[in-house]
N, C-alpha and C positions, 0 to 999 in steps of 0.2 A: 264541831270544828272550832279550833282557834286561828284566832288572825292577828294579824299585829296590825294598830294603828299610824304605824309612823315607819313602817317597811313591809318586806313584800312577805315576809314569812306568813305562811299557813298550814295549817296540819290536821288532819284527822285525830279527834283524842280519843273514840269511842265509835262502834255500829252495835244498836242493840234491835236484834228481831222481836216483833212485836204484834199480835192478832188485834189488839183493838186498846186506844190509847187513851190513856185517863189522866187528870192532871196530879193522880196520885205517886201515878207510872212515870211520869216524867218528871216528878220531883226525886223522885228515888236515883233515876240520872242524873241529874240535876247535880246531887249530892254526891256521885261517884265522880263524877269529870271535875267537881270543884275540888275534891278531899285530891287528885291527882294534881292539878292546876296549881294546890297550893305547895307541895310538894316539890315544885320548879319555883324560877325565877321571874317567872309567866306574874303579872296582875291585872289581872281580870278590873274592867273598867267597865264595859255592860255588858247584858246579853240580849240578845236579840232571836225573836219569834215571829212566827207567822200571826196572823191576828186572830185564824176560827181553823183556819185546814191545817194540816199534820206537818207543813214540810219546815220543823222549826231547827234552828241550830244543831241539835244535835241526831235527827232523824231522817228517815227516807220511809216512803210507804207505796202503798199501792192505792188506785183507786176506790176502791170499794175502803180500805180502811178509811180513806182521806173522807169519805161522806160518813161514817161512824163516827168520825172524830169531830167533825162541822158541826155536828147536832149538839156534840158535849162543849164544845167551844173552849178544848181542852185546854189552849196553848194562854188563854186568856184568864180562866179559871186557875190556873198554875200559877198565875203572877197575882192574882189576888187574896185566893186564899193561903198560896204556900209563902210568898212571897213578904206580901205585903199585909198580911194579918185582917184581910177583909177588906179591906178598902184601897183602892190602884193606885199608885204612887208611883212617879216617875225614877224616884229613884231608892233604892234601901242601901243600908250597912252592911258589910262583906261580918259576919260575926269573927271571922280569924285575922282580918288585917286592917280592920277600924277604919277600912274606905269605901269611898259610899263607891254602887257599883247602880248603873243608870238600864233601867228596864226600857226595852225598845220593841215595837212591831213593825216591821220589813216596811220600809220604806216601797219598796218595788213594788210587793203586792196591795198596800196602800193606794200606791197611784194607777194597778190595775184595777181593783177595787171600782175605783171613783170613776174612771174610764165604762167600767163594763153598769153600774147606776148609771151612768150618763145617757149611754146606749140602752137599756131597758126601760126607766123611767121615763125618758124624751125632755123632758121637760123643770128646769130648776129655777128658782126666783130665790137669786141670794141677797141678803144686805147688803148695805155701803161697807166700804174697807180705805182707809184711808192711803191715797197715793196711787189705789188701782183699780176699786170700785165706787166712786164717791157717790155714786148714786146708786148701789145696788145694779143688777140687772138679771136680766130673764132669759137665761139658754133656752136654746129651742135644736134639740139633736136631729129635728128634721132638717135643721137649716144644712147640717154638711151634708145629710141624705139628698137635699136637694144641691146643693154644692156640688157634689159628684156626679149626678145626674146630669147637670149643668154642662159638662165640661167630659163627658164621657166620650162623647163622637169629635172633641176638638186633637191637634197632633200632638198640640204642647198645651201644657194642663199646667194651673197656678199651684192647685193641691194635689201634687202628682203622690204623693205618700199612702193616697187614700185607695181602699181598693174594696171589693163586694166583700172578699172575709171582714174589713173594718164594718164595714155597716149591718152585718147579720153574721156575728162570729158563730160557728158552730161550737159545743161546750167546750170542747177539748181546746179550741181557738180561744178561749176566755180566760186562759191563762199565759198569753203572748204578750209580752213587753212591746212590740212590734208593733201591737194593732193599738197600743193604750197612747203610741207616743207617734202615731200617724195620724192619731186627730189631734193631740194635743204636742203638737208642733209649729215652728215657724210660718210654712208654706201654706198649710192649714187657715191659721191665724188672718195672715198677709191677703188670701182669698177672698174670706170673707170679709175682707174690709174694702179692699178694693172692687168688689162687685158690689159692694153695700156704698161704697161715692159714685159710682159710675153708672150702676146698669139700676139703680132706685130701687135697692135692695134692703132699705135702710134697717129693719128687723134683724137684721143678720150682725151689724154691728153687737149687741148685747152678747150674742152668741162668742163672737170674734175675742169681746172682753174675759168672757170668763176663760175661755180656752188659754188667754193672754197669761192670767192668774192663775191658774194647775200649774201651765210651762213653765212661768219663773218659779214656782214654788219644785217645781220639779230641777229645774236646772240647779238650783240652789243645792239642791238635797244628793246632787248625783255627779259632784267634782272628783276624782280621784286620781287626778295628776296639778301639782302646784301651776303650770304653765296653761293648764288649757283654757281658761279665759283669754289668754293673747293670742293664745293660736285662733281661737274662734272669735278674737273681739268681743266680747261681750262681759260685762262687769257680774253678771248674773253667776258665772260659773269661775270666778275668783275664788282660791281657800278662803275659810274667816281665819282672819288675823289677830282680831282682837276679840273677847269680849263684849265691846261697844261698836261691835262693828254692824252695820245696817243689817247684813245678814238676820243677825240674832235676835234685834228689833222685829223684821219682818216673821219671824218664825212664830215669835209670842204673839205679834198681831193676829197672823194667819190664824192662830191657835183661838185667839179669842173669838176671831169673825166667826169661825167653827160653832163655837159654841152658841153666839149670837143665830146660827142659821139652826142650828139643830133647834131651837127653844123657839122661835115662829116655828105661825102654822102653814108655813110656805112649802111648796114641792121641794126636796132635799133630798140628799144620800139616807141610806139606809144608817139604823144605829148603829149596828157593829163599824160601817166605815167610819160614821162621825168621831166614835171612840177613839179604832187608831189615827185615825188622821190627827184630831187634838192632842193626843197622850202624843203622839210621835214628835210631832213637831216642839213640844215642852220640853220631851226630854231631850233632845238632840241638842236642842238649845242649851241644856242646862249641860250638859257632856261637855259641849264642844268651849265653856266657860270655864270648866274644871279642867281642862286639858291645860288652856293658855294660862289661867291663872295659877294653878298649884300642880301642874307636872310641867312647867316651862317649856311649853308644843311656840313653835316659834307660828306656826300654824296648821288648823283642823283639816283633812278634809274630807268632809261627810256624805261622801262616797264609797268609802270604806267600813259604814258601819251599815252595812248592806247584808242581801243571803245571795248575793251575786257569785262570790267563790265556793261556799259551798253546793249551791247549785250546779257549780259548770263540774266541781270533783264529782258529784253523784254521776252525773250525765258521763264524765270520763269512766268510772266505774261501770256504770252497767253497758257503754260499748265492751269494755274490758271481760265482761261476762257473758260476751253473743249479744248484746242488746236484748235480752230476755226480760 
């Protein structure tokens, strides 16, 4: 699929049937949708994949290929060896129009990702981060198990978004945006802080903090309308406007803490998430720079460079087909 960043256009450019995916196979696509893409008026600015499972820009699969293809960690292996000549880069050179064209992994399944670690793991001890973790802190994913718990038999609940699929998703459930952004949410958040002043919960703050930092990192990453920070109040889900705008700051930050957490020997996300999560956030960064500065975007917004629409056309598709 292509999308426009700066209107609402979106198009199917290609369906290609497929038993079992290689990143040699999807370079060969790769290579057809671009030779057509240059062909238009269309300029491909990045492209964007899933980080290990099948569902990338330009495909659709079934389960059973989707765990064929996690082993080979196709979509990943595609951007390093086809891409980027061995070694991962945020961003390469378009060889026919001598612009750079910025490599991205889905922000959505990213922040599933880190959500479904959170929940499996239990347990995370991240560094300082300046502005949000200045002293590090130590989630504890029992703490919303007990949060829930907490608040189960009451009629009106602080973290009413939480539900038993959040806290024990079944597999099929572990790929819901739902369940990733009913713990790492406001009401969530506001919970465990206020039972952590009041009822001497005090452990649960640290919890509170890190969920505080996904959200805004998530809010950040998931604007796609220029108003909806005013609608929602909140400066977190502003377009970036500039270059130098805190946003872009916070991006590179986040990205470093990343790396800072992946390198201790502290309880963390798995490697594969560390990866997109740092690579993502770089690049996004470095996109959302080259838009304002040398294609004069008056503003980004990085919500858009998501796999949100083609997700919903596939899901349109195969009602289209019986839901089969």
């Amino acid at each position: 699929m292509v999308k426009s960043l700066a209107g609402k256009y979106k198009d199917i450019v290609a369906l290609y049937s497929m038993d079992r995916l290689t990143a040699a196979k999807q370079h060969a696509c790769y290579q057809e949708v671009m030779t057509t893409l240059h062909s238009t008026a269309l300029n491909v600015v990045a492209v964007s994949v899933d980080n290990a499972a099948t569902l990338s820009t330009f495909h659709n699969f079934s389960i059973r290929e989707m765990k064929s293809a996690v082993a080979n960690h196709a979509d990943r292996k595609f951007f390093v060896d086809f891409l980027c000549d061995g070694t991962l880069k945020t961003q390469v050179v378009d060889s026919v129009t001598g612009q750079p064209m910025f490599l991205i992994f889905d922000p959505v399944h990213t922040i599933k990702n880190v959500y479904n670690n959170f929940q499996r793991r239990k347990v995370f001890q991240c560094p300082s981060l300046a502005h949000n973790l200045s002293d590090g802190c130590s989630a504890d994913f029992n703490h919303v198990v007990a949060l829930y718990t907490h608040e189960s038999t009451m009629a009106l609940k602080k973290a009413h978004k939480l539900s038993p699929a959040t806290l024990n998703p079944r597999s099929i459930e572990k790929t819901s945006v739902k369940l990733a952004v009913s713990v790492f949410c406001e009401s969530t958040r506001d919970a465990l802080q206020f039972y952590a002043a009041h009822e001497g919960r005090s452990a649960w703050l640290a919890t509170a903090d890190f969920i505080s930092l996904i959200l805004k990192l998530w809010n950040v990453l998931n604007v796609k309308t220029s108003s909806k920070g005013k609608h929602k109040r909140d400066y977190t889900q502003d377009p970036v406007r500039s270059s130098l705008d805190w946003k872009m700051t916070f991006l590179r930050e986040f990205a470093a803490f990343v790396k800072r957490w992946e390198e201790s020997a502290k309880p963390r996300l798995s490697k594969e998430t560390f990866l997109a999560l740092r690579h993502t956030c770089e690049a996004l960064a470095g996109c959302a720079s080259f838009l304002l500065d040398r294609r004069d975007f008056r503003y980004v917004l990085l919500g858009h460079l998501q796999s949100d629409a083609i997700e919903s056309r596939f899901g349109w598709l195969r009602q289209s087909a019986g839901a089969n």
